[in-house]
C-alpha positions as CSV (number, residue, x, y, z in Angstrom):
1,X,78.1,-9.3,-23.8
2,X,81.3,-8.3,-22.3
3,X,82.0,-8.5,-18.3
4,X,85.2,-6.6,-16.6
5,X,86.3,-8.9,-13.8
6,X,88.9,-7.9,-11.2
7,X,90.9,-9.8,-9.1
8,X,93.1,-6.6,-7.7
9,X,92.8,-2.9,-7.8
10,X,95.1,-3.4,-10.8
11,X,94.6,-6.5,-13.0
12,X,91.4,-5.8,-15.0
13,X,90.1,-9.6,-17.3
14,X,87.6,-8.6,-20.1
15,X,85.4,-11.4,-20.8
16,X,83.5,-11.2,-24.1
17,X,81.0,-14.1,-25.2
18,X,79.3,-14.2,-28.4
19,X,75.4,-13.4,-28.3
20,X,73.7,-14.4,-31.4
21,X,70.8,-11.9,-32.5
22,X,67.6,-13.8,-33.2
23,X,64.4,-11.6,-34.5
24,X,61.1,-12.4,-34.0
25,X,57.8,-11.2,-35.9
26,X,54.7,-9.9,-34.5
27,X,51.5,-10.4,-35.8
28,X,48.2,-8.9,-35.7
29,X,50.0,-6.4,-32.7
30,X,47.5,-3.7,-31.1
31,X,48.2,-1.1,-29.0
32,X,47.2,-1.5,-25.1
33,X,46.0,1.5,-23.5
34,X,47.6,1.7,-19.9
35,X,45.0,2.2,-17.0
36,X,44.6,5.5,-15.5
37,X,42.7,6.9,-12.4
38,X,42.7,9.6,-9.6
39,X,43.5,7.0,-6.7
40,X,45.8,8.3,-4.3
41,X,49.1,5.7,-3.9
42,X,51.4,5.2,-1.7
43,X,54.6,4.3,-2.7
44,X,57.6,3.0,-0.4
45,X,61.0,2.3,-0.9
46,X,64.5,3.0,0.2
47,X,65.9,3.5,-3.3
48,X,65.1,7.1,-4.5
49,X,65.7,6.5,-8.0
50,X,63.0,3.8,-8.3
51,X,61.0,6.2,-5.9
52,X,61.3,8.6,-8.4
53,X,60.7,6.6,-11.4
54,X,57.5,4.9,-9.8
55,X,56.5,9.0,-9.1
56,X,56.9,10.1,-12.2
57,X,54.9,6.9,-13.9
58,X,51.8,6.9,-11.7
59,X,51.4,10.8,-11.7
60,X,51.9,10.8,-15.5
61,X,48.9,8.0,-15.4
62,X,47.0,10.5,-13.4
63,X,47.6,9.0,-9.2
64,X,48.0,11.2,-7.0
65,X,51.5,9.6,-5.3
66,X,52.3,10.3,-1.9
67,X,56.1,9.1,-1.5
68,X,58.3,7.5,2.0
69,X,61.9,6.6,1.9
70,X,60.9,3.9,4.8
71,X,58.2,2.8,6.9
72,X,58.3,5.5,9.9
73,X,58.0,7.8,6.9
74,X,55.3,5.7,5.5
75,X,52.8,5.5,8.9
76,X,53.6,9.4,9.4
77,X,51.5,9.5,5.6
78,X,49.2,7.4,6.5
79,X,48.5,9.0,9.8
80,X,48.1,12.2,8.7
81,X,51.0,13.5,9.9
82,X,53.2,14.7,6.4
């Protein structure tokens, strides 16, 4: 793992520390189907990127996602107003 640390605009540290790689075996593993539906969600948040990322997730599952960048965005949804 290696960190860049600065203490001016100029001097630059890299730290490196030594991760050692362990491996662990899986048994008997089955594959878990995700659940689905045709729910409408709501989904709020002020990041856009994990707006988009939950968007993309839940429509792909089949939700219908509505989507607010904050909550006066969020109530206008909810009331019917977007």
């Amino acid at each position: 793992m290696i960190w860049a640390v600065s203490d001016s605009f100029v001097n630059w540290k890299i730290l490196a520390s030594k991760i050692s790689k362990t491996t662990t075996s899986v048994e008997n593993a089955h594959e878990i189907e995700l659940p689905t539906g045709s729910e409408a969600i709501l989904i709020v948040d002020d990041e856009i990127d994990l707006l988009q990322l939950a968007d993309q997730y839940l429509s792909d599952q089949g939700y219908c996602t509505h989507l607010a960048e904050n909550t006066q965005q969020a109530l206008a949804i909810l009331n019917g107003d977007e």
